[in-house]
C-alpha positions in Angstrom: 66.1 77.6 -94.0 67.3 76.3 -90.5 63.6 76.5 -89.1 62.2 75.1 -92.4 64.4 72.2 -92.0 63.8 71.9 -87.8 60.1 71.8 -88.6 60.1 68.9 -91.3 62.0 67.2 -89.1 60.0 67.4 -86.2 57.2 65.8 -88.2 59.5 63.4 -89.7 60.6 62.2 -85.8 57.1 61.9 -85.0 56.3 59.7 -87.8 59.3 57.4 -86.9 57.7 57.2 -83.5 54.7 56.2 -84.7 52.8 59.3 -83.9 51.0 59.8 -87.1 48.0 62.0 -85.9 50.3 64.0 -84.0 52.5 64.2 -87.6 49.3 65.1 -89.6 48.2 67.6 -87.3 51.7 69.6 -87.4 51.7 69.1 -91.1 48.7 70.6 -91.8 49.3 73.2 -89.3 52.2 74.1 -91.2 50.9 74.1 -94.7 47.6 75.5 -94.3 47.4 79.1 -95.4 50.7 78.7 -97.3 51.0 79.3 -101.0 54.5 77.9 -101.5 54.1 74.8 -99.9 57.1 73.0 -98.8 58.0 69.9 -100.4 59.3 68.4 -97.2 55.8 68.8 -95.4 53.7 67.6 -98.6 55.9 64.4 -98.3 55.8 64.0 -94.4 52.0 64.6 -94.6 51.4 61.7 -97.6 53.6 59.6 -95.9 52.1 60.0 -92.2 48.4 59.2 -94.0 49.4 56.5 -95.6 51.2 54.9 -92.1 48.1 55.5 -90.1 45.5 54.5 -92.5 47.5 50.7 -92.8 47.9 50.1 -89.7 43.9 51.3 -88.6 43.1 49.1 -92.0 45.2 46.1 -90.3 43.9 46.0 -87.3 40.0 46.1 -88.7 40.8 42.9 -90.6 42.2 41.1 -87.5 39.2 42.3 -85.6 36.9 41.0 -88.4 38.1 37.6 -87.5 37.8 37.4 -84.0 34.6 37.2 -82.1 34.3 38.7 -78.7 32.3 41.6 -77.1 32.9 45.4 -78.3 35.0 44.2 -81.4 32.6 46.2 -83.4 32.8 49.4 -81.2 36.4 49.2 -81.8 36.0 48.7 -85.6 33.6 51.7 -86.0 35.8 53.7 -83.5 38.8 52.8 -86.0 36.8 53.7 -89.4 35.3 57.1 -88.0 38.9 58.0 -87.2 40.2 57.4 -91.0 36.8 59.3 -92.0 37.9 62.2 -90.2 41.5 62.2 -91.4 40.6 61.8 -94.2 38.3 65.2 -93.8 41.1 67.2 -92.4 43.2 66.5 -95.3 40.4 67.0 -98.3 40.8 71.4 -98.1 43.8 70.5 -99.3 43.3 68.8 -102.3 44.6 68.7 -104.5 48.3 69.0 -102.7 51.2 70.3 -104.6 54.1 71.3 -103.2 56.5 74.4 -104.4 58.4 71.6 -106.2 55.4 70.3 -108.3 55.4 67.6 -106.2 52.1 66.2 -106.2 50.9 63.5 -103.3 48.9 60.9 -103.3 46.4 60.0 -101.0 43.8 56.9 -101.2 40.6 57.8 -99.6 38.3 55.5 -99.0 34.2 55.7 -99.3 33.6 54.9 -95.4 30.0 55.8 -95.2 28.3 52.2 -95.6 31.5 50.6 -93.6 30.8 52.7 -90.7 26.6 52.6 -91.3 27.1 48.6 -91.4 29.5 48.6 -88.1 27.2 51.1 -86.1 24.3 48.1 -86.6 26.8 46.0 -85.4 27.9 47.5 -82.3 24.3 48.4 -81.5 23.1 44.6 -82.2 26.1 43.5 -80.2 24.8 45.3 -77.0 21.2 44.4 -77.4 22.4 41.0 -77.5 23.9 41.6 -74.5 21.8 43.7 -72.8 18.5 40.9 -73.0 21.2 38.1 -71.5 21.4 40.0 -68.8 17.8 41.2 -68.3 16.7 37.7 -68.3 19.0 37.1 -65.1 17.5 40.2 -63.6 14.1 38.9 -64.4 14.6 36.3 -62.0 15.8 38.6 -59.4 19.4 39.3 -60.2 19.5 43.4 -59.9 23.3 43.5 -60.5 22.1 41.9 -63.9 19.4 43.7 -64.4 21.8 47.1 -63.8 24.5 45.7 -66.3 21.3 45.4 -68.8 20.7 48.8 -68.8 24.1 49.6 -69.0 24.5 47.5 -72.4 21.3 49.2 -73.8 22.4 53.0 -72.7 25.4 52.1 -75.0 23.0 52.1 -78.1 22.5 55.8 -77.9 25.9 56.3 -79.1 24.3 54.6 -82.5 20.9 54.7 -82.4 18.2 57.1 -80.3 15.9 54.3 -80.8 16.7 50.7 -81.6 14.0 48.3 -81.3 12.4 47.9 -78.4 15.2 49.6 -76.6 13.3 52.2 -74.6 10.4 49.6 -73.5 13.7 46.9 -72.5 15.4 49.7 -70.3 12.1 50.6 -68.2 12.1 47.2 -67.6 15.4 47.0 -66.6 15.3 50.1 -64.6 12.2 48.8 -63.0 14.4 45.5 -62.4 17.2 46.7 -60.8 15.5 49.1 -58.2 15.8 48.2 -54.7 12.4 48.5 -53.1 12.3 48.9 -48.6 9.4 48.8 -46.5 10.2 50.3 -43.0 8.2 48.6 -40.5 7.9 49.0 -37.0 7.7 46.4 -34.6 6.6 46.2 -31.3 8.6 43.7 -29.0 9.0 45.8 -25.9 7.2 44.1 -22.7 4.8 47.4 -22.7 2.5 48.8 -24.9 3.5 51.4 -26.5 1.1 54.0 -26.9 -0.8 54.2 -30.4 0.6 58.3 -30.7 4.0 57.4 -30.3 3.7 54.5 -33.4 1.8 56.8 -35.7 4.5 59.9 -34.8 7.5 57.3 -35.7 5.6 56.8 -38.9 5.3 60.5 -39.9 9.1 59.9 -40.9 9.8 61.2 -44.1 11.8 59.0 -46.4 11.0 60.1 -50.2 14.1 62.3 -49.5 16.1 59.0 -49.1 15.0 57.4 -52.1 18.3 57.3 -54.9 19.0 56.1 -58.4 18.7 52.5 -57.1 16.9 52.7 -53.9 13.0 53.3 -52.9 11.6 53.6 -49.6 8.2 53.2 -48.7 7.1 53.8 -44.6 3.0 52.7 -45.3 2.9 49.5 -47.1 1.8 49.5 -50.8 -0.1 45.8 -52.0 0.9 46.8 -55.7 4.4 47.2 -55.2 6.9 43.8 -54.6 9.5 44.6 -51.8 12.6 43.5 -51.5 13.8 44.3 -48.5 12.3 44.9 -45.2 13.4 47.2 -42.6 12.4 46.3 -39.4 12.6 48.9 -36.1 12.1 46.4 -33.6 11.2 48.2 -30.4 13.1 46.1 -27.6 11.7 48.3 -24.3 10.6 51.2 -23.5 12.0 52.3 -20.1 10.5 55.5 -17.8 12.5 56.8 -15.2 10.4 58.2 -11.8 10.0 61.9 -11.0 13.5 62.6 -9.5 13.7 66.0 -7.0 16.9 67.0 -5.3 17.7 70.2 -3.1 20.9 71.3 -2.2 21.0 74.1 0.8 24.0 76.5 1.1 24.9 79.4 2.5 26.9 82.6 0.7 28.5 85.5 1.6 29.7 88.6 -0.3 30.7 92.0 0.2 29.3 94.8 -1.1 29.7 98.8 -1.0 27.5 100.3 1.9 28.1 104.0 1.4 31.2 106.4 2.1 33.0 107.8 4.8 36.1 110.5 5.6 39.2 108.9 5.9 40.8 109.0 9.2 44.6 108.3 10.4 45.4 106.1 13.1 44.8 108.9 15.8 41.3 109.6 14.3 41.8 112.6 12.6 40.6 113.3 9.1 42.9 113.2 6.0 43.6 115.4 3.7 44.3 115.6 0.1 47.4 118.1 -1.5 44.7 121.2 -2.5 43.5 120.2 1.8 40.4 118.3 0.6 38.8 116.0 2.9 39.6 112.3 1.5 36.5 109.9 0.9 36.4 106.4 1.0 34.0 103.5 -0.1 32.6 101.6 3.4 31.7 97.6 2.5 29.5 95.3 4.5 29.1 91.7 4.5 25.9 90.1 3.4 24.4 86.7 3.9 21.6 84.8 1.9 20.8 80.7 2.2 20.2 79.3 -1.6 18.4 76.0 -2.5 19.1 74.7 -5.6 16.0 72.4 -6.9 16.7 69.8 -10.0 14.0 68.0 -11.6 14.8 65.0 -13.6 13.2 62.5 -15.4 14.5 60.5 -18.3 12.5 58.0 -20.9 14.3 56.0 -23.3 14.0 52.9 -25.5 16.5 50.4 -26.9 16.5 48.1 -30.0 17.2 46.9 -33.1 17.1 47.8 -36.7 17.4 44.8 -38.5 17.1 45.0 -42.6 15.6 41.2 -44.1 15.8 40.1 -47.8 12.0 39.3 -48.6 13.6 37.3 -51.3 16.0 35.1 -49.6 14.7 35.1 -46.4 17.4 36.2 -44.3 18.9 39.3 -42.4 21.2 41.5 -43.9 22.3 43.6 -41.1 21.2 44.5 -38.1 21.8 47.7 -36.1 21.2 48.5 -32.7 18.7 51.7 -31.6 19.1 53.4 -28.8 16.9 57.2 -28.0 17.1 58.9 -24.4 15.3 61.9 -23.9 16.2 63.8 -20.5 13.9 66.1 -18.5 16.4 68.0 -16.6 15.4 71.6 -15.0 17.4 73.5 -12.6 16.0 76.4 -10.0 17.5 78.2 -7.4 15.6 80.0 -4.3 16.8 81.9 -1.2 16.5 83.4 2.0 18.6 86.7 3.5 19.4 89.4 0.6 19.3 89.0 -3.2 23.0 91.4 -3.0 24.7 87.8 -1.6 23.8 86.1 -5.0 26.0 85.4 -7.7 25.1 86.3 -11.1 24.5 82.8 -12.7 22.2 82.0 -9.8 20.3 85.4 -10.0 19.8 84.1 -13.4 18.3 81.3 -12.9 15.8 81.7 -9.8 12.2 80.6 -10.4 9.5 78.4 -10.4 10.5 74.4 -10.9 9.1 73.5 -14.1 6.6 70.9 -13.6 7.5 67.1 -14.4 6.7 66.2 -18.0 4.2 63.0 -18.0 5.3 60.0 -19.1 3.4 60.4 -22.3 5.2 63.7 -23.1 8.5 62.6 -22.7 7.6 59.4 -24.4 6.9 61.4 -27.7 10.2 63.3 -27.2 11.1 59.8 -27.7 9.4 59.3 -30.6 10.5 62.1 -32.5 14.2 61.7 -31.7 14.1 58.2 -32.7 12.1 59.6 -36.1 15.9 61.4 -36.6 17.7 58.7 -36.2 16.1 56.1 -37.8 16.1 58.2 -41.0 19.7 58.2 -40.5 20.5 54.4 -40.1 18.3 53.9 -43.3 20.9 56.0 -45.6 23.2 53.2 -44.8 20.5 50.9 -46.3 22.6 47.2 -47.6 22.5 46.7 -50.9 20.5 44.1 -52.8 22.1 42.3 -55.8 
């Protein structure tokens, strides 16, 4: 009796909060299955109905009367949610508790209502949806974006609505953002024709996003709306740089053994009157020459990103690629012993100086790495 009385009040208390879907769904939970149904949860359950259903009724008619955007989302959100009350409670029908009380429950034949308000909502967002697109028609992406927002919203109603599917290609089409990577030469050198074409091998499909398209060969079909310029401001090539350092070094290494001997020159012994033997050392001497090669290329700039549409820059970035032709040899004179281990290593033939063509493609293909990496950051469009 105590938990019988613990439980209808439990739904009772969430009815006076004003928790009514929370009330029907402990109600229900607590009568389904049960033969004897208690009075006390019959009531709470017809009463809980009836609380919810006025005030989702209420607040449809006060919607009805206003005009803004989304009031009939809202309205068919409201009537699909008495629609499915309504469903949780018709199993039980009709509901009689172990008292013969009998409750009362006024469903209503939602089908057309929420039919009438799905054409609503979906004309409501159409409507919206070709407000916008004829701002992104005239260049406005944001707009043209916000269009095909609207129109995915019909989905919820409708697969197809009208001309839907044709609007959102449009809009999609609209809204993209389309870059043409140019290079441009403004260095007081020519650069040589390889090292434009290898900057152009740069990939950039992998770049291309929901909104963005990048194009590095120039399409006439295809309206761009940005331009990103990699204006080449220099090209600089160090000489052939050679430097030797001479040094001498020294170590001491084991040169055979001898018997140990006291201070009075006779040999030592050990306990079982073994002659002791000892390690004898020597000093050795070898001259090294240490021969670096160095030679460095580089070129400096900008990359600056224009709106075609406006005619103005939208950022600009500065570009800077060095590539360094640094090789290190060692030689010598006297014996190999006197070497240490890292210059052992690294004796040899100097490698021969790259030509300035060589390095200038190591150029090249470093700034391919970069470049890809400033155009991530790409400015938006709107």
């Amino acid at each position: 009796m105590v938990l019988s009385i613990m439980s209808c009040r439990s739904v009772e208390k969430l009815v006076e909060q004003g928790k009514y879907d929370e009330a029907i769904m402990l109600a229900t939970k607590k009568l389904a299955g049960k033969k004897d149904k208690k009075t006390e949860h019959v009531m709470a359950l017809e009463n809980a109905f009836a609380k919810v259903t006025d005030r989702d009724l209420d607040e449809i008619a006060y919607l009805k009367l206003q005009n803004f955007y989304g009031k009939w989302d809202r309205i068919h959100s409201l009537y699909s949610r008495v629609r499915t009350r309504q469903n949780k409670i018709r199993p039980f029908l009709p509901l009689v508790s172990e008292d013969g009380y009998l409750a009362e429950f006024n469903f209503l034949s939602l089908n057309d209502k929420i039919a009438n308000t799905a054409n609503g909502a979906a004309e409501e967002h159409y409507n919206m949806a070709i407000e916008r697109l004829e701002l992104g028609r005239r260049g406005d992406k944001l707009a043209a974006r916000e269009s095909l927002n609207y129109l995915d919203r019909i989905d919820k109603y409708f697969p197809r609505y009208k001309d839907s599917d044709l609007l959102k290609d449009e809009a999609y089409f609209l809204a993209k953002t389309r870059i043409l990577v140019n290079l441009v030469n403004e260095a007081p050198v020519v650069l040589p024709e390889a090292f434009c074409d290898h900057v152009k091998t740069v990939s950039v499909w992998d770049l291309n996003t929901k909104w963005k398209e990048y194009h590095i060969v120039e399409r006439p079909e295809i309206t761009y709306d940005l331009y990103a310029d990699l204006q080449i401001l220099d090209l600089i090539i160090s000489p052939s740089l050679e430097t030797r350092d001479r040094w001498e070094e020294t170590s001491k290494i084991e040169d055979g053994w001898k018997f140990k001997k006291n201070k009075r020159g006779k040999l030592v012994l050990d306990n079982l009157g073994n002659k002791i033997k000892v390690t004898k050392y020597k000093t050795v001497k070898a001259d090294i020459m240490k021969i670096t090669r160095e030679k460095t290329a580089g070129i400096v700039g900008n990359l600056l990103f224009r709106d075609v549409h406006a005619g103005v820059a939208q950022a600009t970035r500065p570009i800077e690629v060095i590539a360094d032709f640094v090789d290190v040899t060692y030689d010598y004179n006297g014996d190999k012993r006197a070497l240490p281990t890292d210059i052992k290593k690294a004796l040899g033939v100097p490698l021969a100086f790259p030509t300035d063509f060589d390095l200038t493609m190591e150029v090249a293909e470093s700034l391919k790495g970069l470049l890809k990496r400033e155009l991530y950051e790409t400015p938006e469009i709107y």
